[in-house]
C-alpha positions as CSV (number, residue, x, y, z in Angstrom):
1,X,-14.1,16.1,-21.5
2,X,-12.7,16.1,-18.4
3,X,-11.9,13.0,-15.7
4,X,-10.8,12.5,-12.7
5,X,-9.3,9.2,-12.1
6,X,-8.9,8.0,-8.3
7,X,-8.8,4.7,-6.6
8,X,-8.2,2.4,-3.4
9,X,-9.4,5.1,-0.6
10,X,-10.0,2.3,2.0
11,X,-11.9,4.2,4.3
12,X,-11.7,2.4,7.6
13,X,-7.7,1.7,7.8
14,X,-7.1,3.0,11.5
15,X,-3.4,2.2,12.1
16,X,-1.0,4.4,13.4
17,X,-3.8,6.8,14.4
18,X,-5.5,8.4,17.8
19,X,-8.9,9.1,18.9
20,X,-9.9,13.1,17.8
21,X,-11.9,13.9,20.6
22,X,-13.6,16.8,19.3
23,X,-15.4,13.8,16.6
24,X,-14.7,10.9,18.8
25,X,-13.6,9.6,15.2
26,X,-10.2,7.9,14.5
27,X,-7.8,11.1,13.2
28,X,-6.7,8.6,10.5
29,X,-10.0,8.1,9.3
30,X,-10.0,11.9,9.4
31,X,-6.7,12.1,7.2
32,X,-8.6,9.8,4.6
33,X,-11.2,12.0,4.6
34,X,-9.4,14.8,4.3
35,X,-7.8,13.6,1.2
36,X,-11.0,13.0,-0.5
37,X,-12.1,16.4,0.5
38,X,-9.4,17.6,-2.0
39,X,-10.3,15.4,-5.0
40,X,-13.9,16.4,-4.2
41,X,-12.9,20.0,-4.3
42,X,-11.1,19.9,-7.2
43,X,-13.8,18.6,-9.1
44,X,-16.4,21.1,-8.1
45,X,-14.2,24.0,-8.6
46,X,-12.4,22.9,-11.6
47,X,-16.2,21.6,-13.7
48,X,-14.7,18.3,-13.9
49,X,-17.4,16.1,-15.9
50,X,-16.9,12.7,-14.6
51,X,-15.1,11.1,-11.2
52,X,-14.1,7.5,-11.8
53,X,-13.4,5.6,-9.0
54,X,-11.8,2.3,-9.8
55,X,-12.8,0.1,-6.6
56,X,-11.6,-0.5,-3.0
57,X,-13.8,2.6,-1.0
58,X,-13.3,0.9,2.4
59,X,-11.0,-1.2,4.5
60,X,-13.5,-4.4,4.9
61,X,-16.5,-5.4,3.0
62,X,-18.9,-4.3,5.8
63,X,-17.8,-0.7,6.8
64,X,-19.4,0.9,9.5
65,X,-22.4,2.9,9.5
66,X,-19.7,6.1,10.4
67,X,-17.4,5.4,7.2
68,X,-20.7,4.8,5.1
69,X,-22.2,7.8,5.9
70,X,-18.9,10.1,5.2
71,X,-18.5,8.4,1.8
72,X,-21.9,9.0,0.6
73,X,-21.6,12.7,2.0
74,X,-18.7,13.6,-0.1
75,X,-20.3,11.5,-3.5
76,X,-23.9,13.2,-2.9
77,X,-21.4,16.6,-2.8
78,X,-20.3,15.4,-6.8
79,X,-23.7,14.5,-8.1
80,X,-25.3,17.5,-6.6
81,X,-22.8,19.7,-8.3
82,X,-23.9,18.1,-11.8
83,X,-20.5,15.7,-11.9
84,X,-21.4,12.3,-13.3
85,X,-19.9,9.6,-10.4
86,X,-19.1,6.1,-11.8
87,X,-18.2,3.6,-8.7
88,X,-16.4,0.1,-10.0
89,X,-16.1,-2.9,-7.3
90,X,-13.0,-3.8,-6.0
91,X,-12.0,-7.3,-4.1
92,X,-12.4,-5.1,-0.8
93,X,-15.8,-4.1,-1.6
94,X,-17.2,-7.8,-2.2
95,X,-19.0,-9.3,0.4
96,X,-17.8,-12.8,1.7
97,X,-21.0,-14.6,0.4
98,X,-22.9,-14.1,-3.0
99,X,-26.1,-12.5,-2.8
100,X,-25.1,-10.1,-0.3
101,X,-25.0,-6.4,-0.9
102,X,-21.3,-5.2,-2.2
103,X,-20.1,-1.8,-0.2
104,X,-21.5,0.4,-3.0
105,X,-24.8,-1.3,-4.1
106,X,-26.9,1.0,-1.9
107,X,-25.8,4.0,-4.7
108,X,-27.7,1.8,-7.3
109,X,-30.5,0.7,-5.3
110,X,-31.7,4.3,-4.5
111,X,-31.0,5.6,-8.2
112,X,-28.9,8.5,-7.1
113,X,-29.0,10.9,-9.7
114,X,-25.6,11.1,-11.7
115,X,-23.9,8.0,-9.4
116,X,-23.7,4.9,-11.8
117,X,-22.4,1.5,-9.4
118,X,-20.6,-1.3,-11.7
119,X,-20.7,-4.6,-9.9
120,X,-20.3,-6.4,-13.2
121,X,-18.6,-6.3,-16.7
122,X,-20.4,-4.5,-19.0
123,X,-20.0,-1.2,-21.3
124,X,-21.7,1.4,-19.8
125,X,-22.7,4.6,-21.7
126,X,-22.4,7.5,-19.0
127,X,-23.8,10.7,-19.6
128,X,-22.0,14.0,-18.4
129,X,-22.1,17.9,-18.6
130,X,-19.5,17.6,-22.2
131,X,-21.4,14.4,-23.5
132,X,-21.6,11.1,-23.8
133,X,-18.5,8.0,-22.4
134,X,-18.2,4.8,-22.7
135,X,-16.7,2.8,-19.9
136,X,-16.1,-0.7,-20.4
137,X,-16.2,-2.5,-16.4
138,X,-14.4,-4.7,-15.2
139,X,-14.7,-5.1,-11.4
140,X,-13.0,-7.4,-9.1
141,X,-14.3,-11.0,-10.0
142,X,-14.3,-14.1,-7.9
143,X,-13.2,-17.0,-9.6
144,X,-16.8,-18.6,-9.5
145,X,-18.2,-15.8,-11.6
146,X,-15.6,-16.7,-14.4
147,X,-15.0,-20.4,-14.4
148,X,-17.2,-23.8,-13.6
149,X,-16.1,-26.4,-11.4
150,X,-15.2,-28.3,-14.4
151,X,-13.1,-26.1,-15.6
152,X,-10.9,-25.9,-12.6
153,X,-11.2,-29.5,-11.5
154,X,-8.1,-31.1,-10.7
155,X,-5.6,-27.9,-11.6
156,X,-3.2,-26.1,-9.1
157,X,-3.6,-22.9,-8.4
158,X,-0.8,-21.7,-11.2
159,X,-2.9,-23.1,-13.8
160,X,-6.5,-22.0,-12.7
161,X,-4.6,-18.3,-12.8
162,X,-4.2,-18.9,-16.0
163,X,-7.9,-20.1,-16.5
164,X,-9.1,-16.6,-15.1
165,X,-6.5,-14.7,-17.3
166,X,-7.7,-15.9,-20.6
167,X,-11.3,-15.4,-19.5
168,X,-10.8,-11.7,-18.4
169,X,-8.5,-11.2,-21.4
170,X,-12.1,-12.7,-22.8
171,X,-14.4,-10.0,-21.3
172,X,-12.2,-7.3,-22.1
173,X,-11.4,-7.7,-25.7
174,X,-15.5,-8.9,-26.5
175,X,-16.7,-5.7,-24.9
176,X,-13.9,-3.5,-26.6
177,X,-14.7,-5.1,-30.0
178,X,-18.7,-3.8,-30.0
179,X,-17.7,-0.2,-28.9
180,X,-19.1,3.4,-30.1
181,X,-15.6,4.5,-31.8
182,X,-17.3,8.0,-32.3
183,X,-17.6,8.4,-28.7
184,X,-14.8,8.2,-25.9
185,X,-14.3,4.9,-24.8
186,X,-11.9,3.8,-21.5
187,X,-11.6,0.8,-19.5
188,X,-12.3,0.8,-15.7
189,X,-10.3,-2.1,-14.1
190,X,-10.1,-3.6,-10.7
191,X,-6.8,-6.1,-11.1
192,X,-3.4,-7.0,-11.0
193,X,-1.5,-6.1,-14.5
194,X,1.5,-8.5,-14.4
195,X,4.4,-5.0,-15.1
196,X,2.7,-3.1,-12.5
197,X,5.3,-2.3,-9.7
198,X,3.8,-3.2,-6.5
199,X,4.7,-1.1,-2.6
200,X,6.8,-2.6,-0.2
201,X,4.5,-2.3,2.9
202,X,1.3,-4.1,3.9
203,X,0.5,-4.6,0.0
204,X,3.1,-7.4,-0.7
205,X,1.2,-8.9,2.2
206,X,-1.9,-9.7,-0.3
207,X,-2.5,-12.6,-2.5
208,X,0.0,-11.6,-5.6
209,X,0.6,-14.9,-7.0
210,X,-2.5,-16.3,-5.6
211,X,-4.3,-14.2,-8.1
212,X,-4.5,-13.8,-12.0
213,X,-1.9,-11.3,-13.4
214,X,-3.5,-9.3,-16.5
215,X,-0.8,-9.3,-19.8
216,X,-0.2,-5.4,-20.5
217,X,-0.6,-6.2,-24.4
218,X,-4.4,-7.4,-24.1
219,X,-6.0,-4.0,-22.2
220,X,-3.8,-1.7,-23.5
221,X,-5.8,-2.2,-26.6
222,X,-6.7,0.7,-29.8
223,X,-10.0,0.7,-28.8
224,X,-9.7,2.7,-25.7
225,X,-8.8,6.5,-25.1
226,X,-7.3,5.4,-21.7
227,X,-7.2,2.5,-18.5
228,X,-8.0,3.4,-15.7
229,X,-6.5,1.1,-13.1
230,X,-7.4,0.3,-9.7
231,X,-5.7,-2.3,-6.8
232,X,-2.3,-1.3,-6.6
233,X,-1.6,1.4,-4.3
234,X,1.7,2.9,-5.9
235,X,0.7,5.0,-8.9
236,X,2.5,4.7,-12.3
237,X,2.0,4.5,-15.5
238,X,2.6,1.6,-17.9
239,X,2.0,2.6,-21.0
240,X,1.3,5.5,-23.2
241,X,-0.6,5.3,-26.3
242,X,-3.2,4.4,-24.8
243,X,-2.8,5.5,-21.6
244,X,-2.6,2.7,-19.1
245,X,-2.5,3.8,-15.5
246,X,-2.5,3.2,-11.5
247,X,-3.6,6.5,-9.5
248,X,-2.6,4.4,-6.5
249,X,-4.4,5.2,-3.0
250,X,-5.5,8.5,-2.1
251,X,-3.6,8.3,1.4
252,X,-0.5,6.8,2.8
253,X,-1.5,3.3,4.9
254,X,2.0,2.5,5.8
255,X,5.8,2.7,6.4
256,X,5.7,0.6,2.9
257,X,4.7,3.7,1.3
258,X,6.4,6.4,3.1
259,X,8.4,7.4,-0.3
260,X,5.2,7.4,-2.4
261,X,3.3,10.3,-3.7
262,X,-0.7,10.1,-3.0
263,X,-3.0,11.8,-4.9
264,X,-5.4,11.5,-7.9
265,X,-5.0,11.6,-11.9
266,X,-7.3,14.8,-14.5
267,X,-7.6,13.5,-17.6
268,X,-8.5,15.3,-20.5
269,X,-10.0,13.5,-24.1
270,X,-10.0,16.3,-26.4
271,X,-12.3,15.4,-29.9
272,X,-10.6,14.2,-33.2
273,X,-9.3,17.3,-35.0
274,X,-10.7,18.2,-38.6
275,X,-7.9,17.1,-40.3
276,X,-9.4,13.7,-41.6
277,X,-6.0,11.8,-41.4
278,X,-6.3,12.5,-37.3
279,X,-8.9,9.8,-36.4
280,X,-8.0,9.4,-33.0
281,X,-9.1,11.4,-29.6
282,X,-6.4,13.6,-27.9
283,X,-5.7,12.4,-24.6
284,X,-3.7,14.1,-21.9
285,X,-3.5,13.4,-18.5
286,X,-1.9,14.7,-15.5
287,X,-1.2,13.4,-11.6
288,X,-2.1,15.7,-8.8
289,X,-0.9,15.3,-5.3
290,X,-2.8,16.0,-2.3
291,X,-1.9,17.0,1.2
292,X,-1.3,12.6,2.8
293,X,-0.4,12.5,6.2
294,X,3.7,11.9,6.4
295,X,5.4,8.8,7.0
296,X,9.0,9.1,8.4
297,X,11.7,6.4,9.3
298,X,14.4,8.0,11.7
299,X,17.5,5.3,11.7
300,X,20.1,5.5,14.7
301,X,22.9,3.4,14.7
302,X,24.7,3.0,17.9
303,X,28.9,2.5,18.9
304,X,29.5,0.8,21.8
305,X,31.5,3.2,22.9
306,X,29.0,6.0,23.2
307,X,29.7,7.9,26.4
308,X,25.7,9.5,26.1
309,X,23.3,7.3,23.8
310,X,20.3,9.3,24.5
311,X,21.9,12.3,23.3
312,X,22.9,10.7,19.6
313,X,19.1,9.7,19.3
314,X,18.1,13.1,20.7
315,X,19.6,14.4,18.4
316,X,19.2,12.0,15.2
317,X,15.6,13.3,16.4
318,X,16.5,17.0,16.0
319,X,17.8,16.7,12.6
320,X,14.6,15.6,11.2
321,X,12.7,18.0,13.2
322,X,10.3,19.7,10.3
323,X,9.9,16.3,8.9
324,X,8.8,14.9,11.5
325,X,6.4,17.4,13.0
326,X,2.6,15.9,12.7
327,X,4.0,12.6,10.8
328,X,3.9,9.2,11.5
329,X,7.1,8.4,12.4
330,X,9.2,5.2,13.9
331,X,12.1,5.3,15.5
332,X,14.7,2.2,15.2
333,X,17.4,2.5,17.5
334,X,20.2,-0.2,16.5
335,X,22.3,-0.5,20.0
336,X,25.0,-3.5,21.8
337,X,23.4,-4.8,24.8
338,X,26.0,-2.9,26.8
339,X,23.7,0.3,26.2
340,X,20.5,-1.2,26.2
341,X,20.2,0.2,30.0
342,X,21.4,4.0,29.5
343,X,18.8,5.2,27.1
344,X,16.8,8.0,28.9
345,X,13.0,6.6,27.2
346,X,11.0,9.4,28.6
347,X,13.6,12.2,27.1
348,X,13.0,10.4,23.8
349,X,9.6,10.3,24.0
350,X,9.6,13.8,25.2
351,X,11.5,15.0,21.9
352,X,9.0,13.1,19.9
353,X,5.9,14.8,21.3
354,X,4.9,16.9,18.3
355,X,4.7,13.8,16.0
356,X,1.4,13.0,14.5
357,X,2.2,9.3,16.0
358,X,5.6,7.5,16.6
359,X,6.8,4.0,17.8
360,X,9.9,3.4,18.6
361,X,11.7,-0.2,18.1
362,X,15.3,-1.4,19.5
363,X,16.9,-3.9,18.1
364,X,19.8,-4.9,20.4
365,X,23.1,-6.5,19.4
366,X,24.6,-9.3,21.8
367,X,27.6,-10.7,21.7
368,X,28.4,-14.1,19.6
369,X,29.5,-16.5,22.4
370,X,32.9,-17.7,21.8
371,X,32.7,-21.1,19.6
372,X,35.2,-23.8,18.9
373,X,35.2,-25.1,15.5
374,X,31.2,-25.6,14.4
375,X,31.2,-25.7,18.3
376,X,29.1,-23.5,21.3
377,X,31.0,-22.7,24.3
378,X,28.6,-24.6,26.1
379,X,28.9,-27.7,24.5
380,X,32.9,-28.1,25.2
381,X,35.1,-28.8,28.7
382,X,35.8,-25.9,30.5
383,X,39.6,-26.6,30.1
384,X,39.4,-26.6,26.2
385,X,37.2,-23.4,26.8
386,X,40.3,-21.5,28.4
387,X,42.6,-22.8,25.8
388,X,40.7,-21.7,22.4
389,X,39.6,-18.1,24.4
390,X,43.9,-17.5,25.2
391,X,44.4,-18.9,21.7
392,X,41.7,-16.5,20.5
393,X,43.3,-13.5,22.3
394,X,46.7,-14.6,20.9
395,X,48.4,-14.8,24.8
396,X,52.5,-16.0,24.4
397,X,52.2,-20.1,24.7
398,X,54.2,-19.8,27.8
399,X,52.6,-17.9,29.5
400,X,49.1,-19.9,28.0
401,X,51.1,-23.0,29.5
402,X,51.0,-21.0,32.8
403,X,47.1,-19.5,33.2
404,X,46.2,-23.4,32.0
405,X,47.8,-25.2,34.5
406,X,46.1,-22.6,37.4
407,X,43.0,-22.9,35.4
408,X,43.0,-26.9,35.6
409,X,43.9,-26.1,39.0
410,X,40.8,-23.8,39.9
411,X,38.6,-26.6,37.7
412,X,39.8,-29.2,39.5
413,X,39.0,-27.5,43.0
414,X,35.4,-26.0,41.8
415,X,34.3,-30.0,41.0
416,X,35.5,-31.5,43.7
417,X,33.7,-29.0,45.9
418,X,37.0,-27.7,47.9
């Protein structure tokens, strides 16, 4: 039997793009797209038997009708080519109020022919071209659809993590516990595993610590052939027998994961062998990359005494030429203040032209005022000013006696008004 394992597409994230005016759609939601195309391709070509997607298919929980319409396209494009689609339900697909729809409902409601939509825990049995699969669910789950006001009255928000941690270690290990073990079992998750390495971009910027963190030891359990992980966009893989692993996003969504490589997990569970002391499924499984739209930091570090700034960052620019060509790239220029008015912006912008999209950020370094002591500048007497800056410069006392008496002089003269 063989799986494809993708997750966190987020159909919808627009940053860092530009308008394609042949679609009048965003060319980032094109690169998404695009990426999917691949997976999609894959499958068809390569008679994968089941797609498992393990949550998060748009940006926000009410995608347009535009991103809606290119999702379906490409799963209609799997289930008409006799591929088995099972859809779990991440936090980005809930909507903000039970009762409403979730992103992927509407593949449910319709009974589309081999899509199967998991909005809940539960072991579903999923038929495909090479047989039967189990797949044990476990979607994104608020808080309310695990625990009571009771049970969380009067506990900080440490301790009701640890409430909703022993009740999804609860849901996992009751469903593992009544599986088939002579068919292929795996477990479809839409959480946070505690030894998952998370990006350094826009991802550190959700709730991790404000959400329950899964212990490796209770879904990494005998029972199934492999986990497939969903939520954190870097892929890895944290254990081995079984196989426990993040396919991470499809497509880059920012600078955070400009090092990361994007793309989608085959998985192959190969039947017991006839020797009777082999009991257990052969799994193997393999990361494929696809084609992500490049993220690229250019650093340039100016001297104060650079006779031509623009030319270093020109060519800074030139050295990462091929890189750089139909990426995403930002530009930091670190400069003193003394060149922040000699840089040539439209020569720079110029040399970035064939970029996908750039930005470019200056961070300028000023001077540190002169300070006495724990002491501004500004807070002492111009007199005791003079003496700690010739003290500073290490002028010969007499001739510090000398420029202080003409300075008490000029002092003197400039408060009095003559």
């Amino acid at each position: 039997m063989k799986i494809i394992h993708f997750a966190d597409l987020h159909l919808g994230i627009e940053n860092h793009g530009r308008i394609d005016p042949a679609t009048g759609l965003s060319s980032r939601l094109n690169d998404f797209l695009a990426a999917f195309d691949e997976l999609v391709d894959y499958a068809l070509e390569n008679r994968v038997d089941l797609v498992l997607f393990c949550g998060d298919a748009y940006k926000t929980r009410e995608p347009s009708q535009t991103q809606q319409r290119e999702f379906a396209r490409r799963i209609a494009r799997l289930a008409t080519g006799n591929i088995s689609v099972f859809l779990l339900t991440g936090n980005h697909d809930m909507p903000n109020a039970i009762g409403r729809a979730t992103a992927t409902e509407i593949f449910d409601t319709l009974a589309v022919r081999n899509v199967y939509v998991a909005n809940r825990p539960d072991i579903y049995k999923i038929p495909t071209a090479s047989g039967n699969i189990q797949l044990v669910a476990l979607p994104w789950l608020r808080r309310s659809a695990l625990l009571s006001r009771e049970d969380i009255k009067n506990l900080n928000i440490e301790q009701v993590n640890h409430k909703m941690q022993e009740a999804l270690t609860q849901v996992i290990s009751s469903k593992a516990a009544i599986l088939d073990p002579t068919l292929p079992a795996i477990l479809a998750a839409h959480v946070l595993v505690g030894d998952a390495r998370v990006g350094r971009g826009s991802e550190r910027l959700m709730s991790i610590g404000q959400e329950p963190a899964l212990l490796l030891s209770n879904i990494a359990l005998p029972a199934f052939d492999y986990v497939a992980l969903g939520h954190i966009h870097k892929q890895q893989v944290l254990w081995e027998k079984p196989p426990v692993v993040y396919s991470g996003s499809l497509e880059r969504v920012d600078f955070g994961e400009e090092n990361d490589e994007k793309g989608f997990y085959v998985v192959n569970i190969l039947p017991p062998g006839k020797d009777p002391a082999q009991v257990k499924r052969k799994v193997s499984f393999e990361f494929h990359p696809v084609h992500a739209r490049r993220f690229l930091t250019i650093e340039v570090n100016l001297q104060a005494e650079e006779t031509n700034p623009t030319s270093s960052v020109l060519a800074a620019i030139a050295g990462q030429e091929e890189k750089a060509r139909d990426a995403i790239v930002r530009l930091n220029i670190s400069l003193p203040s003394s060149l922040e008015g000699q840089l040539r912006n439209n020569e720079i912008r110029e040399a970035l032209k064939n970029t996908h999209n750039f930005t470019i950020a200056r961070e300028i370094q000023r001077e540190t005022r002169l300070r006495l002591g724990s002491r501004p500048a500004e807070d002492i007497a111009p007199l005791d000013a003079l003496k700690a800056y010739l003290e500073s410069q290490q002028v010969p006392l007499e001739r510090q006696k000398i420029l202080l008496e003409y300075g008490e002089k000029l002092i003197a003269g400039q408060e009095s008004g003559s």
